[in-house]
C-alpha positions as semicolon CSV with decimal commas, in nm:
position;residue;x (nm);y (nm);z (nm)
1;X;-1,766;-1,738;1,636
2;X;-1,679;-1,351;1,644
3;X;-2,062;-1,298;1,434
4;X;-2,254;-1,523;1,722
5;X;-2,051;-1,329;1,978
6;X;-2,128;-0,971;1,799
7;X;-2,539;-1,140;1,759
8;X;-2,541;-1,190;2,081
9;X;-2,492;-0,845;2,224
10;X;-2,660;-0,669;1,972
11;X;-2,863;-0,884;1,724
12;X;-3,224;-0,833;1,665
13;X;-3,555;-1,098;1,652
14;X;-3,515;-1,133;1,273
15;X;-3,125;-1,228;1,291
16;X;-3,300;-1,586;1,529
17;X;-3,353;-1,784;1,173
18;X;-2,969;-1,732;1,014
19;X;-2,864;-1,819;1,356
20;X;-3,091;-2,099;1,399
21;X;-2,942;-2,213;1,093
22;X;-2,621;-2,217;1,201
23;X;-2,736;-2,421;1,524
24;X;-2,906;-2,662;1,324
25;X;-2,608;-2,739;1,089
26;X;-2,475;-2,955;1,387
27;X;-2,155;-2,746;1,378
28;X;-1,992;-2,845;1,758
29;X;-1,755;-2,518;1,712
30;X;-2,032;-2,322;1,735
31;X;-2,287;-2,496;1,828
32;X;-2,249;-2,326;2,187
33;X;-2,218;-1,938;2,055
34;X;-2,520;-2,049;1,837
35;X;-2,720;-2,093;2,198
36;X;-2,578;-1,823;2,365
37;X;-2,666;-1,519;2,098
38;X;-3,054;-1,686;2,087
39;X;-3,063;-1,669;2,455
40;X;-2,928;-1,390;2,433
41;X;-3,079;-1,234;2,127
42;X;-3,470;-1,338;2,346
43;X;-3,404;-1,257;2,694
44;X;-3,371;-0,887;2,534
45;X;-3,695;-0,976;2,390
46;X;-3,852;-1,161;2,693
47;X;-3,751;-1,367;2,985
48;X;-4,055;-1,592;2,861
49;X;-3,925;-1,625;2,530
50;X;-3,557;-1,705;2,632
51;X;-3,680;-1,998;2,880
52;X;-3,869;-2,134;2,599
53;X;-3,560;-2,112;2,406
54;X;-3,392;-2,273;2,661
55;X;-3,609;-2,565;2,724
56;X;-3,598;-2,628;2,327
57;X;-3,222;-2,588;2,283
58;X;-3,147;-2,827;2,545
59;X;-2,810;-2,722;2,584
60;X;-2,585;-2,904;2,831
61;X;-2,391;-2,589;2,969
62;X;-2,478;-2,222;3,047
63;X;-2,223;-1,977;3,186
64;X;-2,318;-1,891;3,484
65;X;-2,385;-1,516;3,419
66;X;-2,630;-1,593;3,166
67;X;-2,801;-1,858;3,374
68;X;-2,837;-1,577;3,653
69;X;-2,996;-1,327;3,353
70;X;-3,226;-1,625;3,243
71;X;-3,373;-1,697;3,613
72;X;-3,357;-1,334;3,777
73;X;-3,681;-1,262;3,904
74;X;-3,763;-1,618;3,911
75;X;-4,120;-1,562;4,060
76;X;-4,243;-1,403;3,745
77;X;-4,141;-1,729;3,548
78;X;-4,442;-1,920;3,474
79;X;-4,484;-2,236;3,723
80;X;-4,523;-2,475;3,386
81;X;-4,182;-2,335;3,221
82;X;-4,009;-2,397;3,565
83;X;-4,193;-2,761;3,577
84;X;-4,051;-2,851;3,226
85;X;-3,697;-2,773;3,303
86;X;-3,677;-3,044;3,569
87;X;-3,629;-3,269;3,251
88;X;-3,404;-3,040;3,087
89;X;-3,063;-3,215;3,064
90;X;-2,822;-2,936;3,219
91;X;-2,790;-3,018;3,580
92;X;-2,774;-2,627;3,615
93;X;-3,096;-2,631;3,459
94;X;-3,223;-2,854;3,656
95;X;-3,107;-2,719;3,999
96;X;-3,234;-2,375;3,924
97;X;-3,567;-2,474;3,854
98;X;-3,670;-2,723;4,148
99;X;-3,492;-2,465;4,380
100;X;-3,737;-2,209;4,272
101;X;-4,047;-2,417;4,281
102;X;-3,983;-2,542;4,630
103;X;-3,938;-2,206;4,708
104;X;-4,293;-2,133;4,627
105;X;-4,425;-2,442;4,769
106;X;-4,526;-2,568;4,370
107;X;-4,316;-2,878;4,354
108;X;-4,512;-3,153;4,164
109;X;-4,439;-3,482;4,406
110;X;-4,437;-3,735;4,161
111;X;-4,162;-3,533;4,035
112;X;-3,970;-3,484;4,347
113;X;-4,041;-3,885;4,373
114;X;-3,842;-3,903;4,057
115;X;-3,583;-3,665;4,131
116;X;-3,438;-3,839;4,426
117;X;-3,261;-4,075;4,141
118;X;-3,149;-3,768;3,962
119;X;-2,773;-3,803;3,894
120;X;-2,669;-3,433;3,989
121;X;-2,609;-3,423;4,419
122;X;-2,803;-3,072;4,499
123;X;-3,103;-3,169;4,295
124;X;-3,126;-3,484;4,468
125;X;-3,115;-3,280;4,792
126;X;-3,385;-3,040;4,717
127;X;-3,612;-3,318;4,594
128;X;-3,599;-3,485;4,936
129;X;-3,684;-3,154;5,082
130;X;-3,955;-3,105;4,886
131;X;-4,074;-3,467;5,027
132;X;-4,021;-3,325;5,345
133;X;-4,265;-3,016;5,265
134;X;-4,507;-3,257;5,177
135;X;-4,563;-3,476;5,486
136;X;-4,323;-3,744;5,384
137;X;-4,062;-3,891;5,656
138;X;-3,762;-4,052;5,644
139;X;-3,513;-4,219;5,827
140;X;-3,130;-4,108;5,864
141;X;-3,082;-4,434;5,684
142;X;-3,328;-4,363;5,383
143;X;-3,250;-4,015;5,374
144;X;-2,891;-4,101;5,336
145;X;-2,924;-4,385;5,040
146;X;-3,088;-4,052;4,848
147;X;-2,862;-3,808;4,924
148;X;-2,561;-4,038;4,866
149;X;-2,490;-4,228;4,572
150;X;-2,181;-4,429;4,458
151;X;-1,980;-4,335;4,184
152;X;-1,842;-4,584;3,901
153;X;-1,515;-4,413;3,918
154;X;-1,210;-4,642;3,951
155;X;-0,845;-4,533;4,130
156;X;-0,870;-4,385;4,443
157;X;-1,215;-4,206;4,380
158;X;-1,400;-4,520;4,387
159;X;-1,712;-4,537;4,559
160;X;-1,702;-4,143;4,651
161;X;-1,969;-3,904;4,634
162;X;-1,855;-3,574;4,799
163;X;-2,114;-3,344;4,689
164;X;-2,381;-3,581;4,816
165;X;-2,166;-3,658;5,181
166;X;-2,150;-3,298;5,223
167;X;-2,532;-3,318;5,138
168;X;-2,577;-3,565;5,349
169;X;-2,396;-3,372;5,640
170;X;-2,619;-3,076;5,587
171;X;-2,907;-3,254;5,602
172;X;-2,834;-3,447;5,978
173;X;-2,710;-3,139;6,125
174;X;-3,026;-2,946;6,000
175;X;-3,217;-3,247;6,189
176;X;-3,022;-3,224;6,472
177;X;-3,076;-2,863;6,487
178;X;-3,463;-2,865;6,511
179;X;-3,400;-3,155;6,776
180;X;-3,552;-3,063;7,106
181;X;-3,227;-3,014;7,355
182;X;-3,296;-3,346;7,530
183;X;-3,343;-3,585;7,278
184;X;-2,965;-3,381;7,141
185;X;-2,769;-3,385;7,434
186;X;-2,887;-3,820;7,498
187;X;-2,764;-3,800;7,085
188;X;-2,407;-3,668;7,200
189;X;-2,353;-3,844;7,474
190;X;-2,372;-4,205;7,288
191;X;-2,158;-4,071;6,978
192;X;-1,805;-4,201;6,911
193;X;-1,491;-4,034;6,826
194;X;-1,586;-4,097;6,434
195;X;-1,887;-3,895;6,429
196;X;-1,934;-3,587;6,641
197;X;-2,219;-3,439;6,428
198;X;-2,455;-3,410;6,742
199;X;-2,186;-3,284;6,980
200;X;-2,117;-2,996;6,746
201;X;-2,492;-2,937;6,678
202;X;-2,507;-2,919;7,053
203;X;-2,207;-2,691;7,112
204;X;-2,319;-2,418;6,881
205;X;-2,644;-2,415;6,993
206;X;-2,530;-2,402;7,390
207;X;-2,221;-2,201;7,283
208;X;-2,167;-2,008;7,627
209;X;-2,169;-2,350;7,817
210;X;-1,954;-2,472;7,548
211;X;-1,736;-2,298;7,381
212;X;-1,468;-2,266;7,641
213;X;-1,405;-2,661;7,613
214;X;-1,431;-2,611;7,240
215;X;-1,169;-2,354;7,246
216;X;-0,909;-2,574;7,450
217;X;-0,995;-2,922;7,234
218;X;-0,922;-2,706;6,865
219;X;-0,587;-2,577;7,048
220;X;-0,470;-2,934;7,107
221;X;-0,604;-3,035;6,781
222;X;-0,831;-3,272;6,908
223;X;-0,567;-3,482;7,049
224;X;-0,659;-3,524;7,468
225;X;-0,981;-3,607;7,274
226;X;-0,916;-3,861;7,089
227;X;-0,707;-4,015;7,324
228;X;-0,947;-4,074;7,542
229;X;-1,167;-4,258;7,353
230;X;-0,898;-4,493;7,238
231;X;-0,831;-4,540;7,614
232;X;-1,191;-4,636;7,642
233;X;-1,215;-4,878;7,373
234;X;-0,899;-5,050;7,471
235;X;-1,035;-5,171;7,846
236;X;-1,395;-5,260;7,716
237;X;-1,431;-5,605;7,643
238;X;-1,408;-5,784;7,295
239;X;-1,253;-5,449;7,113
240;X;-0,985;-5,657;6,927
241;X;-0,638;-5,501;6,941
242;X;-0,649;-5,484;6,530
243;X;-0,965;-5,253;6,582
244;X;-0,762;-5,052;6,820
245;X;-0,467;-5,006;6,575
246;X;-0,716;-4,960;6,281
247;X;-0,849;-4,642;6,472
248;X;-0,500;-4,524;6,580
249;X;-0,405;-4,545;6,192
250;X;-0,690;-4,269;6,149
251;X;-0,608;-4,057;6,398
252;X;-0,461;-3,777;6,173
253;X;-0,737;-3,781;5,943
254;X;-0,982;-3,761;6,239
255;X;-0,863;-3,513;6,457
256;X;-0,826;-3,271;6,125
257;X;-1,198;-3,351;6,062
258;X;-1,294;-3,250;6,421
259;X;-1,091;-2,942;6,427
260;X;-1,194;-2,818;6,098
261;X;-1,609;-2,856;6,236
262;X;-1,519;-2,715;6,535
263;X;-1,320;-2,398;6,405
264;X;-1,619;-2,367;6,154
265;X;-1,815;-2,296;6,501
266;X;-1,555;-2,064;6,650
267;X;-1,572;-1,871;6,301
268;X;-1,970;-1,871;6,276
269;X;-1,971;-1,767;6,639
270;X;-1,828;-1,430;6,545
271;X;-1,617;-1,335;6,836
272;X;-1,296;-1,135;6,805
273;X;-1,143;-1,233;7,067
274;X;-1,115;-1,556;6,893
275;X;-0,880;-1,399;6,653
276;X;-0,525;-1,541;6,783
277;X;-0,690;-1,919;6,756
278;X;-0,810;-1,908;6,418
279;X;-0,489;-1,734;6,313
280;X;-0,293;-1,999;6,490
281;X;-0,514;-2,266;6,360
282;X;-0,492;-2,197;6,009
283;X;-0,087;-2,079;6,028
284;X;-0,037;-2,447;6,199
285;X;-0,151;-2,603;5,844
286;X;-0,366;-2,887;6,023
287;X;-0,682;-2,789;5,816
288;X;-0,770;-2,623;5,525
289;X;-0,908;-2,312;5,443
290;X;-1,321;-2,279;5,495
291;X;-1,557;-1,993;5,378
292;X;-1,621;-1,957;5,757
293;X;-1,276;-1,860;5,775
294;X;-1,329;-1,655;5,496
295;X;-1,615;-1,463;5,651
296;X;-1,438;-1,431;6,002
297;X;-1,160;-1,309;5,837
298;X;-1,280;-1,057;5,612
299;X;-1,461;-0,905;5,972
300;X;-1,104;-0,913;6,161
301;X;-0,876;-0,972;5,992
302;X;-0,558;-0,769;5,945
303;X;-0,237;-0,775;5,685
304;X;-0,046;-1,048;5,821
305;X;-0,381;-1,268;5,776
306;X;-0,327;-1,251;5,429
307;X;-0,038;-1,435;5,373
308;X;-0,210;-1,706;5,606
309;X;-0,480;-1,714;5,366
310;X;-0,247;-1,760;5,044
311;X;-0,030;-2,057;5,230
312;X;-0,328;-2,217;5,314
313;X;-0,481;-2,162;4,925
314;X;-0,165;-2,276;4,809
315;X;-0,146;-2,588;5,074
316;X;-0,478;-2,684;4,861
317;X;-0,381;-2,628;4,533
318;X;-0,143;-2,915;4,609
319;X;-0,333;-3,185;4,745
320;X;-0,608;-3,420;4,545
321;X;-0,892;-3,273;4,744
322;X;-1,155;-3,481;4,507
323;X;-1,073;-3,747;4,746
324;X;-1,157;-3,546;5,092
325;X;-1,522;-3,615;5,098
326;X;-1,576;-3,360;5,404
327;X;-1,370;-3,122;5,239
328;X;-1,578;-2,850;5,028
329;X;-1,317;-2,684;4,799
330;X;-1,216;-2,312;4,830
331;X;-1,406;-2,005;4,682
332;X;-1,155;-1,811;4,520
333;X;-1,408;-1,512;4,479
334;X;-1,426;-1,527;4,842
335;X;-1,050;-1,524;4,840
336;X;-1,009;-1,216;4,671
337;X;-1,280;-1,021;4,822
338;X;-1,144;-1,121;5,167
339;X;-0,761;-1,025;5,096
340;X;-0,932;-0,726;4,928
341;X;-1,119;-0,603;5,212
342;X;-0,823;-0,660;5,469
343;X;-0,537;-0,523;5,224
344;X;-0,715;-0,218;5,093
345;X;-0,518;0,024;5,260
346;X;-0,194;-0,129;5,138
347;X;-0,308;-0,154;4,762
348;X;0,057;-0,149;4,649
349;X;0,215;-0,359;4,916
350;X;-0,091;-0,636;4,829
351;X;0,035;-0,645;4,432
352;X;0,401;-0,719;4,552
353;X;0,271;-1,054;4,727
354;X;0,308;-1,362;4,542
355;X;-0,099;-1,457;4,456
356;X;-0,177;-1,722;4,307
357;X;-0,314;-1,586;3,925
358;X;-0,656;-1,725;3,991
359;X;-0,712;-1,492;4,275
360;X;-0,537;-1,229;4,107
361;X;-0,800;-1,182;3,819
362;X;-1,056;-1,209;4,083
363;X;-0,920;-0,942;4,297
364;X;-0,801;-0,686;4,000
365;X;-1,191;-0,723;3,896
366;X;-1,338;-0,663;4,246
367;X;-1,103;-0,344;4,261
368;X;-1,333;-0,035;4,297
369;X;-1,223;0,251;3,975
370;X;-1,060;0,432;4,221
371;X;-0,839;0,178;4,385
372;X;-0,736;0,096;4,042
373;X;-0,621;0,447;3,969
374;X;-0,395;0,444;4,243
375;X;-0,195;0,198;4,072
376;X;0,148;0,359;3,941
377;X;0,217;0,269;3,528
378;X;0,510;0,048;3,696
379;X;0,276;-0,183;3,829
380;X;0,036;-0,184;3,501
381;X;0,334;-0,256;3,273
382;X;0,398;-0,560;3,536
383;X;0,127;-0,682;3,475
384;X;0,065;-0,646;3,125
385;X;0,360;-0,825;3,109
386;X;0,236;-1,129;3,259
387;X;0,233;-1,514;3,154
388;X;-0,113;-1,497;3,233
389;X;-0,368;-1,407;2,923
390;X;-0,605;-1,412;3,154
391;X;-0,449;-1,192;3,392
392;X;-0,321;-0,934;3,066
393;X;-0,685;-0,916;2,955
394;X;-0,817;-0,814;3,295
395;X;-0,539;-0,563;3,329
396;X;-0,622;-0,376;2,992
397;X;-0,961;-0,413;3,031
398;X;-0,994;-0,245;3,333
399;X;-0,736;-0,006;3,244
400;X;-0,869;0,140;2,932
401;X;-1,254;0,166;3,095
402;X;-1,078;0,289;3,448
403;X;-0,769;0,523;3,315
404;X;-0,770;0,877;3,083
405;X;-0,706;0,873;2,740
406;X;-0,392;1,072;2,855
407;X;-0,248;0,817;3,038
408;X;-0,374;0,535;2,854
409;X;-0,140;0,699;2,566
410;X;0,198;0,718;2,788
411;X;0,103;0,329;2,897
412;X;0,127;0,251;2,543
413;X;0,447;0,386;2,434
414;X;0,571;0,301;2,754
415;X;0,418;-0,061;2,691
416;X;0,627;-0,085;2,339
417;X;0,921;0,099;2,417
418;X;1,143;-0,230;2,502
419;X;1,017;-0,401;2,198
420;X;0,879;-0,732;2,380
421;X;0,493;-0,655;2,428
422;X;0,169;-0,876;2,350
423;X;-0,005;-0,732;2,021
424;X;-0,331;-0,775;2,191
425;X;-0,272;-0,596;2,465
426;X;-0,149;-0,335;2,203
427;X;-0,473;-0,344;2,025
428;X;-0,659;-0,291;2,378
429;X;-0,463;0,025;2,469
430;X;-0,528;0,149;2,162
431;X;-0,868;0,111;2,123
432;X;-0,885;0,308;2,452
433;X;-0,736;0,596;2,289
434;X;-0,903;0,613;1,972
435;X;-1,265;0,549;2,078
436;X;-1,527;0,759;2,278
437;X;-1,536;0,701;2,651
438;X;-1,891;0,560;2,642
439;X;-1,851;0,308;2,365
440;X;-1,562;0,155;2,543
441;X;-1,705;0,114;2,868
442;X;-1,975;-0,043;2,719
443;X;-1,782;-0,237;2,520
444;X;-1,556;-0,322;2,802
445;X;-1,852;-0,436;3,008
446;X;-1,917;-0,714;2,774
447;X;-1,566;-0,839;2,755
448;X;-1,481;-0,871;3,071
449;X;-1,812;-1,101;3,133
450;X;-1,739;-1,288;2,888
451;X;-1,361;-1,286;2,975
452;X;-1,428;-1,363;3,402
453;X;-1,700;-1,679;3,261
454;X;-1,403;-1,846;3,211
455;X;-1,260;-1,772;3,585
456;X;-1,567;-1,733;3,801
């Protein structure tokens, strides 16, 4: 594994057949570090040569900073190598590839026609587009049996398909977007409580008519809302009374679902003012967090939004959110940039709050060289200290390409002075010392890609 790993960064054409080798011995340890140094060992060579690789290889997982390396500067890929990887049997694969061909209006139709039956949600989606692009029309109905496809899963998940709902959602508000305003507003008018798609639609795009309702309706949590309707349904005729108390049983679940679309409208909006009601919003712990929170945030955001952020990240981490179909999962990279960009001032304050580890390797990593300087050798030994490999790694790494050799030496016998230290982390320090500048922020360049893979 350590020789594929060492190939990979700095292996030559002729070292491809002893690796081959290797790949072909059917070896599932390292089967994967066999792909990775060819890939690898070719893109140095050519892009060309590495998607060929690729498409022969057929591997069923990429990490993601290699898969960015294979496809950047996708339009000099040839339109045939992009056309065979549709087939190829990573979905990440597959997704690149049909996003770059639509994107230069060279989808093949018959194989968009097949690709609306592919089993990964996004490829399905850009397939239909590419439909679209070609004249072809469909229905909400049709375009929804594409988009959405039931899962064999048993439990709770049964039946579910959130990355093709959300999908789905995407692809009806787009719709109702390019709606002329009439046809939209007669759309709102006739919607119920359970689906406010075209309301929304109609909101945003007529935000200074309505935004002020908006405003009041997120404050209440949807409640005089929802209410309402219920009042409605109760005097028209031949509404049962178990319908009625069917609805009132989702009301929670509802109202959460209209005041998280709506607040992602306040947020896209972009307007200060609306600080104090997405603070209070997200403090109140009726929704979750959003990267439109995110992105409002990171504009206005000040220090006693971060803790806001990290109850609501933790509030997540606890619930099964595989079963909240509208619900799109948090972006912890977004996380960390965000309580980055609001905390920066406050460096050492922002490493005394309790963060969750996952955002903590994302944030030491996004820290510029000179942020990380600040940090006092207290703080470093804290953290070397950790539970966390992960978090240890990310520490050393960045200290020993980041810190002088000077100080990198009174870290280390500071580091084993109490006798209970990691040996790695030893190692790390040490190597810091001992070797040139330039070979170790080279070297440290390739571990912490290969180290972050694993997080981000």
């Amino acid at each position: 594994m350590a020789a594929l790993a060492y190939l990979g960064d700095c292996g030559r054409t002729e070292d491809l057949v002893a690796i081959r080798a290797e790949f072909d011995s059917g070896d599932h340890q390292t089967t994967y570090a066999a792909v990775d140094a060819i890939l690898h060992i070719n893109l140095r060579d050519s892009q060309a040569n590495a998607i060929r690789a690729l498409i022969e290889l057929q591997p069923e997982s990429i990490k993601e900073p290699l898969l960015e390396a294979l496809f950047e500067k996708g339009s000099s890929i040839e339109t045939v190598s992009l056309t065979e990887c549709l087939a190829h049997r990573s979905s990440d694969i597959r997704r690149v590839a049909i996003s770059l061909l639509r994107e230069r209006g060279a989808m093949d139709i018959d194989a968009a026609g097949r690709l609306i039956l592919d089993p990964d949600a996004h490829v399905r989606l850009e397939a239909l587009k590419s439909l679209v692009d070609a004249g072809r029309t469909f229905s909400d109905e049709e375009a929804r049996g594409i988009l959405v496809k039931p899962t064999a899963s048993s439990g709770m998940l049964a039946g579910t398909d959130a990355p093709g709902e959300r999908n789905w959602r995407r692809w009806r508000r787009e719709r109702l977007t390019r709606m002329p305003l009439g046809d939209l507003e007669q759309a709102a008018s006739n919607e119920f409580i359970l689906d406010r798609t075209s309301h929304f639609v109609l909101t945003a795009r007529r935000f200074s008519q309505h935004g002020p309702k908006l405003r009041q309706s997120i404050d209440n949590r949807f409640k005089a809302e929802f209410e309402v309707e219920i009042g409605g349904l109760e005097k028209k005729i031949g509404i049962g009374a178990e319908t009625i108390d069917s609805l009132k049983s989702l009301e929670e679940n509802i109202r959460k679902t209209l005041t998280r679309e709506g607040l992602d409208i306040i947020c896209q909006q972009g307007d200060k003012t609306d600080l104090g009601l997405v603070r209070h919003t997200l403090a109140g712990g009726f929704v979750e967090l959003s990267t439109h929170d995110l992105a409002f945030l990171y504009k206005f955001g000040n220090w006693e939004d971060i803790q806001i952020i990290l109850s609501a990240v933790n509030r997540s981490d606890r619930l099964s959110l595989l079963i909240l179909s509208n619900y799109e999962g948090i972006d912890y990279s977004e996380v960390a940039r965000t309580i980055y960009r609001i905390g920066r001032e406050r460096l050492r304050d922002l490493f005394d709050l309790e963060i969750p580890i996952i955002i903590l390797v994302r944030l030491i990593n996004k820290l510029s060289s000179g942020d990380f300087r600040q940090f006092d050798d207290q703080l470093i030994l804290r953290l070397l200290h950790s539970d966390s490999n992960a978090l240890r790694q990310i520490v050393a790494l960045r200290s020993i390409s980041t810190l002088s050799k000077v100080r990198l030496r009174r870290l280390l016998s500071l580091y084993i002075s109490d006798g209970i230290y990691f040996y790695d982390i030893v190692h790390l320090l040490d190597f810091g010392i001992t070797i040139s500048k330039e070979r170790v922020v080279a070297a440290t360049k390739r571990a912490l890609i290969r180290e972050l893979s694993f997080w981000i």
